[in-house]
SEVOKE-564113 format. One record per residue: x, y, z of N, C-alpha, C, O, CB in turn; residue in one letter. Coordinates in steps of 0.1 Angstrom, whole numbers, plus 5000, padded with zeros to 4 digits. Glycine has a CB too. Layout:
<recs>
XYZXYZXYZXYZXYZA...
</recs>
This chain:
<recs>
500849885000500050005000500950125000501650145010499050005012X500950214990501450344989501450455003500450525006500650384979X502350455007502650555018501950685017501850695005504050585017X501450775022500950875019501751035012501151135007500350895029X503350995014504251105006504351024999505551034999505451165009X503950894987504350874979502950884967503050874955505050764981X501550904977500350964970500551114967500251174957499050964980X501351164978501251324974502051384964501751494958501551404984X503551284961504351314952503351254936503451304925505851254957X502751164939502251144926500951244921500451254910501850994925X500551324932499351444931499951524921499751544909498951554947X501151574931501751694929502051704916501651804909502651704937X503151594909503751574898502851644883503151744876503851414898X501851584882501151624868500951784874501551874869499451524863X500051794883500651964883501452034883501352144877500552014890X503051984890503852054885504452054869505152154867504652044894X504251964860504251974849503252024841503252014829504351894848X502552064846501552144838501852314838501852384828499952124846X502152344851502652454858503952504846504152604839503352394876X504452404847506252404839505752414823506152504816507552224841X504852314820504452364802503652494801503752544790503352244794X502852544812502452654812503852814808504052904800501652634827X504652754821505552854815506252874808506952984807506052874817X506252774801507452714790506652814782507452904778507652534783X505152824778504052874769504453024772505053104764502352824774X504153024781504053224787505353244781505453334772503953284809X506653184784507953234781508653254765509653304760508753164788X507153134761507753134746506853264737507253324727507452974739X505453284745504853394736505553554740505553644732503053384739X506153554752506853684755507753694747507953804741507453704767X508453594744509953644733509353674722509653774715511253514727X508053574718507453644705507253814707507953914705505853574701X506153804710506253964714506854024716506654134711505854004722X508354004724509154104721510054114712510854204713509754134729X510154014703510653994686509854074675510354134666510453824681X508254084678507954154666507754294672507354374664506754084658X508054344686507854454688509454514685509554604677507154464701X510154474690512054514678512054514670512954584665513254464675X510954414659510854444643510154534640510254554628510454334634X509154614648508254734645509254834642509554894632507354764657X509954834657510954904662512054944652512455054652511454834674X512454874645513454854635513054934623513655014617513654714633X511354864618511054934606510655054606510955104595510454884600X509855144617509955234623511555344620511655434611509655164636X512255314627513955394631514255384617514755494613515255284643X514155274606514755264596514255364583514955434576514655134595X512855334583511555434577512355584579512655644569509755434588X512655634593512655764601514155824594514355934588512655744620X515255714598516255784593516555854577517055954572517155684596X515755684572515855704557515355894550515755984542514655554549X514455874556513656024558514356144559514456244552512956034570X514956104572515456244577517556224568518156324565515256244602X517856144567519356174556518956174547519656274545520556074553X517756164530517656224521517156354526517956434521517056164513X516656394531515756524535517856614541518156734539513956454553X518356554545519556664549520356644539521256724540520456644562X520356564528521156524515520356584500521056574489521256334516X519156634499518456724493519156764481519156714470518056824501X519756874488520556974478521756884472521956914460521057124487X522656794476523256704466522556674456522656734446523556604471X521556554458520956504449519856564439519356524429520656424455X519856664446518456754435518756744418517956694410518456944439X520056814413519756864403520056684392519956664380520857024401X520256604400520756494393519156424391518456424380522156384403X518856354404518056294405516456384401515456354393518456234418X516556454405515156564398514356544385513156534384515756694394X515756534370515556544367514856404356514356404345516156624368X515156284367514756154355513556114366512756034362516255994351X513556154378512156134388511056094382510856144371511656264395X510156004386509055994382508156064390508456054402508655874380X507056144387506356194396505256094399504956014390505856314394X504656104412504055994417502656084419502456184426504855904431X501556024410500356094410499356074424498556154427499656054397X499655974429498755914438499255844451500355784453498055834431X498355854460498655794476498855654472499755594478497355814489X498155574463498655384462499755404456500255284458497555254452X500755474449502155444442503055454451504055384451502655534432X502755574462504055614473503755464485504655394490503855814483X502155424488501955344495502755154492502955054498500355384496X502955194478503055034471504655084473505254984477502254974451X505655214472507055184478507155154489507955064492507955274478X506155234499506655194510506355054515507355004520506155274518X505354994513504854844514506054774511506654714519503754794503X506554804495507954714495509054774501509954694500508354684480X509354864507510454854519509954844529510954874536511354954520X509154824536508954754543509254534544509654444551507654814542X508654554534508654364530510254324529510754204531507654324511X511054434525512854434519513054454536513354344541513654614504X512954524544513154524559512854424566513654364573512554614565X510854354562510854214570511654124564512054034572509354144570X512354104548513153984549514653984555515353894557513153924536X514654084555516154134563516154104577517254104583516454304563X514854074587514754064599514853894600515453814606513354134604X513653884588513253724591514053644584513953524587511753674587X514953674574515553624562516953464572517353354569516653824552X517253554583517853434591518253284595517853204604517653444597X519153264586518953054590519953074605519653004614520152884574X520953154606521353144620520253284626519253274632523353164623X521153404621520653504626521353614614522553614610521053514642X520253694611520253824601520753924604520054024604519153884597X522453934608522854034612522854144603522154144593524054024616X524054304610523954384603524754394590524454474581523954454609X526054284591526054254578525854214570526154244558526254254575X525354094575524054054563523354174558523654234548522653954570X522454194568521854304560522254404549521754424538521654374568X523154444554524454544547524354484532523754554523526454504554X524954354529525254274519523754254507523854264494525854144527X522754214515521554204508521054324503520554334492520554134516X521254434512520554554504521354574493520954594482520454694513X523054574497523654654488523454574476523554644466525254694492X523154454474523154344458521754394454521554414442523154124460X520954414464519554434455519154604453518154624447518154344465X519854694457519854714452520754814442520454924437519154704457X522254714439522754764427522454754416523254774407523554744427X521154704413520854664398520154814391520254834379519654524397X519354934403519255024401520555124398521155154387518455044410X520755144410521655264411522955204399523855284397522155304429X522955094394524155054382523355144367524055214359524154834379X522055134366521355144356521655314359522055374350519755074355X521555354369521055544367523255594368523755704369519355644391X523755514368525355574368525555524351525455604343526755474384X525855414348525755434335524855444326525355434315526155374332X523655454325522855524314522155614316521455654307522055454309X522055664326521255794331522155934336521756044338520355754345X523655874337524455994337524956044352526056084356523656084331X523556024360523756044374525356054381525955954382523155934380X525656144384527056154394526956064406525956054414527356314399X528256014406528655884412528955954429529655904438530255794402X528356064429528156134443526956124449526756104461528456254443X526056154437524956134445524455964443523655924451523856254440X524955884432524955774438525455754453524655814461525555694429X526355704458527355704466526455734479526055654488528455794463X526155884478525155924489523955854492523455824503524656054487X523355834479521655744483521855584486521055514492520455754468X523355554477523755394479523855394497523555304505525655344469X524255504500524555464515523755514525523855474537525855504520X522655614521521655634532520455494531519655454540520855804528X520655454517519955284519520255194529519555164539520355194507X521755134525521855084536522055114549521855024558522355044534X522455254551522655274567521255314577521255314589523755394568X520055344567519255354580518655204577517555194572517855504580X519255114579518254994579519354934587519054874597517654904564X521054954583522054904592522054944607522254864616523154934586X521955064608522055104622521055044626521354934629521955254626X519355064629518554994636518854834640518654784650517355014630X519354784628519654624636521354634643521854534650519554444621X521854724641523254664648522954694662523754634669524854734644X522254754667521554764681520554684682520054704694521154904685X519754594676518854524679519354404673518254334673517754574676X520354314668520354244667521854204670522754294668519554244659X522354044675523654004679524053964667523153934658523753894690X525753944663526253884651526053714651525953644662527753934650X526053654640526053564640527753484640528753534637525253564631X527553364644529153314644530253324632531353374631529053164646X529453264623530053314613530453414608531253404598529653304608X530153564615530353744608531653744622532553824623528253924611X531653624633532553724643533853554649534153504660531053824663X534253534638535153424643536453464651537153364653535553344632X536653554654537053594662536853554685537553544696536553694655X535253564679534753494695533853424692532953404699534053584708X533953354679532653224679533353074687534353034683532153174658X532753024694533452884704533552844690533152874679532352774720X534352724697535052594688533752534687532752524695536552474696X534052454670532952374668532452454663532652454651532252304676X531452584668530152644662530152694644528952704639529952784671X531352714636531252744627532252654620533152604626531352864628X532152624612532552474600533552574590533252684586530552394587X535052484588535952554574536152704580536052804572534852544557X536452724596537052824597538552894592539053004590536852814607X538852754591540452804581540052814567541052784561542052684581X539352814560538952874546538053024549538253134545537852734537X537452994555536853114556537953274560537853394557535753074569X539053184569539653324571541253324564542253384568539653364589X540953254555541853234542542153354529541553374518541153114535X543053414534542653584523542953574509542953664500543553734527X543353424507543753414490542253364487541553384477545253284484X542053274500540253254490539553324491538753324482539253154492X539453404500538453554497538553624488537653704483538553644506X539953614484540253714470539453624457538553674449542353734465X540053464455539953404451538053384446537753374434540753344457X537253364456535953344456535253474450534453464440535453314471X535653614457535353744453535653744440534653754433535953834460X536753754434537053774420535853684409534953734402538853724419X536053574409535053454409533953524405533653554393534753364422X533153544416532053624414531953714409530953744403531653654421X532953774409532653954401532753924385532153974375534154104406X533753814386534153784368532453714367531753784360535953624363X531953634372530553594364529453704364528553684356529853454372X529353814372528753914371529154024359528454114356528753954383X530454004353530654094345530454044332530054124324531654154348X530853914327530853844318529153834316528653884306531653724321X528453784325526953804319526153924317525053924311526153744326X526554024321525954144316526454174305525554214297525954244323X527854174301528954184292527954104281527654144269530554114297X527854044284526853954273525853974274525553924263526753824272X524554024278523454094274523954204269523354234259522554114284X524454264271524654444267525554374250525654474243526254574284X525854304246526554294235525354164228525754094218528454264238X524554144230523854094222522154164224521854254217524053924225X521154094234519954174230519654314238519054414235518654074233X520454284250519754414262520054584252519654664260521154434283X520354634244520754714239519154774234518754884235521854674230X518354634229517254704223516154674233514954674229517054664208X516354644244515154634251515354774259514454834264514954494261X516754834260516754954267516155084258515655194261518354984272X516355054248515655154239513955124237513455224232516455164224X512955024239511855024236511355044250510255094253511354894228X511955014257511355024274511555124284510855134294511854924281X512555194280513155344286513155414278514055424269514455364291X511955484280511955594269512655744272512955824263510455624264X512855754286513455864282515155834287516055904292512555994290X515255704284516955714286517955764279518055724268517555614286X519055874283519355984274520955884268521655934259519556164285X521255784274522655704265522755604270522655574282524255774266X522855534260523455344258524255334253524255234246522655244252X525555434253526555374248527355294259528455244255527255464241X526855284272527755204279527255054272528154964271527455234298X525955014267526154884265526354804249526154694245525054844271X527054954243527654934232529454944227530054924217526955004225X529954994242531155004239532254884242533354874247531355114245X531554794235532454654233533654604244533254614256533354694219X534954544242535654464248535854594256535754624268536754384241X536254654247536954824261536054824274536654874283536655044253X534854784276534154814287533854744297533254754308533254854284X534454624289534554524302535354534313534954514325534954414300X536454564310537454624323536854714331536554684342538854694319X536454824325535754924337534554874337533754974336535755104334X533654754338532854734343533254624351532654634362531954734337X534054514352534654454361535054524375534754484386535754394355X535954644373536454734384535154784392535354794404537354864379X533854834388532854864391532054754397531454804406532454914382X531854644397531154504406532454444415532254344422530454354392X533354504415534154404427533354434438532954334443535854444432X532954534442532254514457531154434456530654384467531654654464X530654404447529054334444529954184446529454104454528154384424X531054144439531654004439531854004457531553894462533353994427X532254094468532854064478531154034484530653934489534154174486X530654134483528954134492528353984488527653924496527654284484X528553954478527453784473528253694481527853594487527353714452X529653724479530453604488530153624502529253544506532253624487X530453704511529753684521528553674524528353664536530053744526X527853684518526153634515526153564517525753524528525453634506X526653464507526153314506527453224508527253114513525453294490X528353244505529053154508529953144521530453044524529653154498X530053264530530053264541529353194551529653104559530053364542X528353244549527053204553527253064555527453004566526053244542X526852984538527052834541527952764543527752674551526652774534X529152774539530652714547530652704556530652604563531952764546X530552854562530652844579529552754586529852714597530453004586X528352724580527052684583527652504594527952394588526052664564X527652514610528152384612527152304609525952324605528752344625X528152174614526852024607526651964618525951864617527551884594X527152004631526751954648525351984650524951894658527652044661X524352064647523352054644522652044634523152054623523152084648X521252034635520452004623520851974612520152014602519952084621X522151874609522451824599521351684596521251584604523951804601X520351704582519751654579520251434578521451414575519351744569X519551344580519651214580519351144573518151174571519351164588X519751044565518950924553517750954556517450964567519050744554X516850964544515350914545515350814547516250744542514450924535X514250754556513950644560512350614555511650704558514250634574X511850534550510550514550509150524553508650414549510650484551X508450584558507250584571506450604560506150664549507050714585X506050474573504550424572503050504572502450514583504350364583X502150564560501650674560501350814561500350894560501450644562X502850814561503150984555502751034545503150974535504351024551X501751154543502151254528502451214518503351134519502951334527X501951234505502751264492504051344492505251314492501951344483X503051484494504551594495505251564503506451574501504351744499X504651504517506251494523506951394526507451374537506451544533X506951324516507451194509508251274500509351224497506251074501X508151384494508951434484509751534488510851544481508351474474X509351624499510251744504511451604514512651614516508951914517X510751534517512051454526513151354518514051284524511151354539X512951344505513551274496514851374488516051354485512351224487X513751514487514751634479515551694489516751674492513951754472X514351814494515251914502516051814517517151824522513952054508X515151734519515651674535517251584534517951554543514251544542X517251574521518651494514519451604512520651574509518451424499X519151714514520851824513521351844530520751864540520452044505X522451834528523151904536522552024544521552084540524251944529X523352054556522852164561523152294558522452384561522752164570X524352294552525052414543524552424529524452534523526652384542X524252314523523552344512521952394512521552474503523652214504X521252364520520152424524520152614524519552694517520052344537X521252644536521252764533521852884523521553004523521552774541X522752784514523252834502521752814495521052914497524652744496X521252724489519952734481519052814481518352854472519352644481X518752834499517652944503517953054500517153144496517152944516X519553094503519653244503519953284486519453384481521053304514X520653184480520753244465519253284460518953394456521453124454X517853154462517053194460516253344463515953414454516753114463X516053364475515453474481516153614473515653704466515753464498X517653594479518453714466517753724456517053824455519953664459X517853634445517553664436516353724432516253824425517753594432X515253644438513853694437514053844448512953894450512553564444X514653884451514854014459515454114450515354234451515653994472X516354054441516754124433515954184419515954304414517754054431X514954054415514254104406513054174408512454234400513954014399X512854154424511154244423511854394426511454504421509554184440X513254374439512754534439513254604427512854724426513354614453X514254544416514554634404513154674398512854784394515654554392X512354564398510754614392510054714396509354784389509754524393X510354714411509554814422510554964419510055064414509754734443X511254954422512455074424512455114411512255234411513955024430X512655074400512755134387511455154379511555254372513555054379X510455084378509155134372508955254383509255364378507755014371X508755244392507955314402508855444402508155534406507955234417X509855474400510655594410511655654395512555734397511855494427X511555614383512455644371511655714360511455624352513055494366X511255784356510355844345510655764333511755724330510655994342X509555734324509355674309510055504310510555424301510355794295X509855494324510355294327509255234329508655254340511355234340X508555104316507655044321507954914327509054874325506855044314X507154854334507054704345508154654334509354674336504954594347X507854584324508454484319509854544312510254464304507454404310X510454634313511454704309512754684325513954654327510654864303X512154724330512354704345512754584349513954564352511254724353X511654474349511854324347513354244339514154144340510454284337X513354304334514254244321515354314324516254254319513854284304X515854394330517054474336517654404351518754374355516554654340X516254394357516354314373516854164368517854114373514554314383X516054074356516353964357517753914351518153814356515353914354X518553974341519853984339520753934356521353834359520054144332X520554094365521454054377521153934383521953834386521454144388X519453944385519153764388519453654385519653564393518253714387X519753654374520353574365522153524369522653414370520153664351X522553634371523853614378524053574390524953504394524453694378X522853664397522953584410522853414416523353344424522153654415X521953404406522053234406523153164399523553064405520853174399X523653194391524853134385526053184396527053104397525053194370X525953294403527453304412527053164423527953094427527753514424X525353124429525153094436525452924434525552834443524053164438X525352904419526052754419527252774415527352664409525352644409X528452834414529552824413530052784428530752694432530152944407X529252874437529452814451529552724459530252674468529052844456X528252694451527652484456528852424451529452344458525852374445X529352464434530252364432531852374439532652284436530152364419X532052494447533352504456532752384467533252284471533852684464X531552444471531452354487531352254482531852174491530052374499X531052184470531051994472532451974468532551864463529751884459X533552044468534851984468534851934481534151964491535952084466X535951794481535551734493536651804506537751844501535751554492X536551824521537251854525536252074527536952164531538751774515X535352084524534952184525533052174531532352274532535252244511X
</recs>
């Protein structure tokens, strides 16, 4: 017969486990809450700055940018930019397989959005000042709000990341392969534009930009490859640490995916997501997701940012400018897969 402290410990028990999943509950919806109240917070500060440095940067940019402006007739055109920087800020928050630091961030804005500000320095004329100035009031009111609200990830700080946590730390802090990977990249970014601009892009810029005042940048042959190679090196170092930082460093001590195994009454689909995606690696996973997202980040906001904000640019003129870089971006993004499946990486 059960002792009576051994009735009370068995009372007690399911209550105090209820007690404990209760808090587990309460403690897990508070971090929510206070996750999307720092992402308010963020897009908020970021909105504000962006605001207030063009608004003190004005008189630079006026007589450049003034004059190819689109005017925006209505409250849904300014409401549909802001929507999409907003959505370019939530994937910068949520975009995270470890964590979306600030230079991540840094890196994603600056790729998406050089496909604009490339288009208004060589064919629009724009001085590479007031580029320069708006290239960096972009990224910095979106950089500052997360470098105070958000920690680096292991990978951005090997310096104090513990042992183990980050994978191929001697490649990663390898400066012939950083040169090596960077260059890489910048040469496939230059070679494929190099090749639209010398075969069809020449005449889609003239049916689709009507008021673009010169295209001889994408007629001036072999000579222009060099000075456009010197012009995407930063674009070659930003994708590398994007993505290939990113996934090298990505360790395999956790959530490194296991053989499919069989089960008994599972899904179609997920009979098929666990056959495909659940068969990569855990570095290949985050290489695939982020080239993806890039890219589609790259092509909407060139669509958004250049129909919307450029005079005589329509949607599909836009499209066809954004998808070129997309286009590269996925091709730098499997040159990468094919470094990481060298063995020993």
């Amino acid at each position: 017969m059960a002792s009576k402290k051994e009735q009370s410990e068995t009372a007690v028990t399911p209550r105090g486990a209820r007690d404990s999943r209760r808090a587990d509950s309460d403690s897990f919806q508070l971090s929510r809450t206070a996750c999307a109240a720092r992402f308010l917070l963020v897009l908020f500060a970021s909105l504000l700055l962006s605001t207030l440095f063009f608004s003190l940067t004005a008189s630079l940019n006026r007589d450049d940018l003034a004059i190819i402006s689109k005017h925006l007739e209505g409250w849904e055109e300014v409401a549909g930019l802001l929507s999409w920087r907003a959505v370019e800020i939530g994937l910068s928050w949520g975009l995270g397989f470890d964590i979306m630091t600030d230079r991540d961030v840094a890196s994603f804005l600056f790729l998406t959005h050089l496909p604009t500000y490339s288009l208004l320095y060589f064919f629009y004329g724009v001085r590479p000042t007031s580029i320069l100035v708006s290239f960096a009031i972009t990224i910095l009111s979106t950089v500052i709000p997360f470098t105070y609200l958000r920690k680096p990830a292991s990978v951005h700080d090997l310096s104090h990341a513990p042992s183990g946590s980050v994978a191929n730390r001697t490649i990663l802090q390898d400066r012939l392969t950083t040169l090596y990977t960077s260059f890489a990249a910048t040469s496939i970014f230059s070679v494929i534009i190099y090749v639209c601009y010398s075969t069809w892009l020449p005449a889609q810029l003239v049916v689709h930009f009507e008021s673009i005042p010169d295209i001889t940048a994408a007629s001036s042959g072999a000579a222009g490859l060099f000075g456009l190679y010197l012009t995407l090196i930063p674009a070659g170092f930003a994708i590398r640490d994007f993505l290939f930082v990113s996934s090298a460093g990505r360790s395999s001590n956790a959530g490194e995916p296991q053989h499919p195994v069989s089960r008994e009454g599972e899904y179609l689909i997920t009979a098929i997501y666990r056959k495909t995606w659940g068969r990569l690696s855990a570095k290949t996973q985050v290489l695939v997701s982020r080239t993806f997202i890039l890219a589609a980040a790259v092509l909407i906001n060139s669509t958004v940012q250049i129909a919307g904000t450029i005079r005589g640019v329509s949607a599909q003129g836009a499209s066809v400018w954004g998808a070129v870089w997309a286009l590269a971006t996925v091709v730098v993004g499997a040159l990468f897969g094919w470094i990481e499946a060298a063995e020993g990486v």
